[in-house]
N, C-alpha and C positions, 0 to 999 in steps of 0.2 A: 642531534640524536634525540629521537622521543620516545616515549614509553615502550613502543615496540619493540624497539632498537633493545633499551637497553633488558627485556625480557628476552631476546634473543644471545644477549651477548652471556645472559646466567645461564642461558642452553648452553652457549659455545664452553665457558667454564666448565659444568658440570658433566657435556656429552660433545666432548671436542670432533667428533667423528657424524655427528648427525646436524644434516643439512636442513636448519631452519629458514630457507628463503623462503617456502612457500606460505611459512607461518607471520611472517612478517607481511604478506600481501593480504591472506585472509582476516590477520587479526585488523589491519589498517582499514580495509574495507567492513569489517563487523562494525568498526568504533565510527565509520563514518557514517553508516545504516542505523546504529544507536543515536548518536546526535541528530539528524535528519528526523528519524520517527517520532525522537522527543520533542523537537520544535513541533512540528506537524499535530503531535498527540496534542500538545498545550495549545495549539490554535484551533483544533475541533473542538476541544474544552471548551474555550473560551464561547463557543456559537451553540453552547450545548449538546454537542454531539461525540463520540468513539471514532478512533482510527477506524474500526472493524462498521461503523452504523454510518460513515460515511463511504464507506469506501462499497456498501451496496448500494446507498443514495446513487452516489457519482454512478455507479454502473449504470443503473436505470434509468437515470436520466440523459446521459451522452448515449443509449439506446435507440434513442429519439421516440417519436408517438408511436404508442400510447404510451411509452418509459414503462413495461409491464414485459415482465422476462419469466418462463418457468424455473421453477427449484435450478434444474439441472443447467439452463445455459448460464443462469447467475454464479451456481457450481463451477461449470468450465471457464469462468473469468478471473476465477480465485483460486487460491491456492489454500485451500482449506476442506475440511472431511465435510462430507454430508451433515452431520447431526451438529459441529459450528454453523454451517449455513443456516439449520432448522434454529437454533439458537438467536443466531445473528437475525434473523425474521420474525421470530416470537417476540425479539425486546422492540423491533422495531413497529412490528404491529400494535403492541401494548401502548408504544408511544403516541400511533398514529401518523406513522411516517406512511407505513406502507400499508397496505391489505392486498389481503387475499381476493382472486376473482375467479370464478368458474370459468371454465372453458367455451366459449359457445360450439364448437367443434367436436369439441369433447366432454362430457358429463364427467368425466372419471377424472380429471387434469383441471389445474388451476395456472395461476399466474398470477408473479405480485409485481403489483405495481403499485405507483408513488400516489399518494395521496395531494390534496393541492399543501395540505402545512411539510409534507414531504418534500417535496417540491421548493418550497417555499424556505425550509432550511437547507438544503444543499446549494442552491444556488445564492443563500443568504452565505453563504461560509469560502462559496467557489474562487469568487476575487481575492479573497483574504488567502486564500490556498496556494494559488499559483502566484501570487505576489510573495510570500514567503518560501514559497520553491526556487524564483527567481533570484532573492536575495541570500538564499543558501549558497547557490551556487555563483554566486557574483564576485565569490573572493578570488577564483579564477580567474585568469584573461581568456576571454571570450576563445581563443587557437586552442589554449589547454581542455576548455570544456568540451569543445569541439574531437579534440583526441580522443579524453577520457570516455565521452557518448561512444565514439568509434570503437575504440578498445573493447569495453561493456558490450556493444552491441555484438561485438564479431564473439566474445569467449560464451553469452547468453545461446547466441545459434549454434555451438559445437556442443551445449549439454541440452 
């Protein structure tokens, strides 16, 4: 029995008639999105960087040449409003990750792209990233993670 379990069982008490299965799948899955982004958060920490300042690094840069994306396709990769994105780009500029670049196409459009210390900390932080993605998920036996991807994948395509 874990903490879900036994918040489900004070439902069951309290409202013998209301069906908490599906609270028990989303809270398990919340708590296991919380652990995950907190290890994560505390390894960008550690390289100098934000969940949210690496995670437009990374975009830019698995982009491939030039790693330089406008506002809006960096927007369509995330799951965040316009005026985060504009945020998320202002501290990153500030820092010198990224800048801004005119369009040659267009005068009126820009696109940002990585700077080479951009660059140079995403990829300083990248190994450390996915070595700790791997060891999250390593308490698993390799069949179950297998599942669990499965599962994810097919409930992610139905919404």
């Amino acid at each position: 029995m874990d903490d879900v379990d036994k918040i489900r069982a004070q439902w069951a008490r309290q409202c013998p008639d209301l069906d908490t299965a599906p609270m028990g799948l989303i809270g398990r899955l919340a708590r296991v999105s919380q652990h995950m982004s907190q290890a994560m958060a505390a390894n960008f920490a550690a390289h100098g960087l934000s969940s949210a300042g690496f995670d437009v690094l990374a975009t830019l840069l698995r982009s491939g040449p030039p790693h330089a994306l406008s506002p809006g396709q960096l927007l369509a990769t995330m799951m965040v409003t316009s005026g985060t994105m504009t945020n998320r780009i202002d501290q990153l500029e500030k820092n010198g990750l990224v800048a801004r670049q005119r369009s040659l196409a267009d005068k009126r459009s820009y696109a940002i792209g990585l700077t080479e210390r951009g660059r140079a900390a995403v990829e300083g932080v990248l190994a450390d990233h996915v070595k700790l993605q791997a060891d999250l998920v390593a308490i698993l036996p390799e069949d179950e993670r297998a599942q669990l991807d499965g599962l994810l994948r097919s409930y992610l395509a139905r919404i």
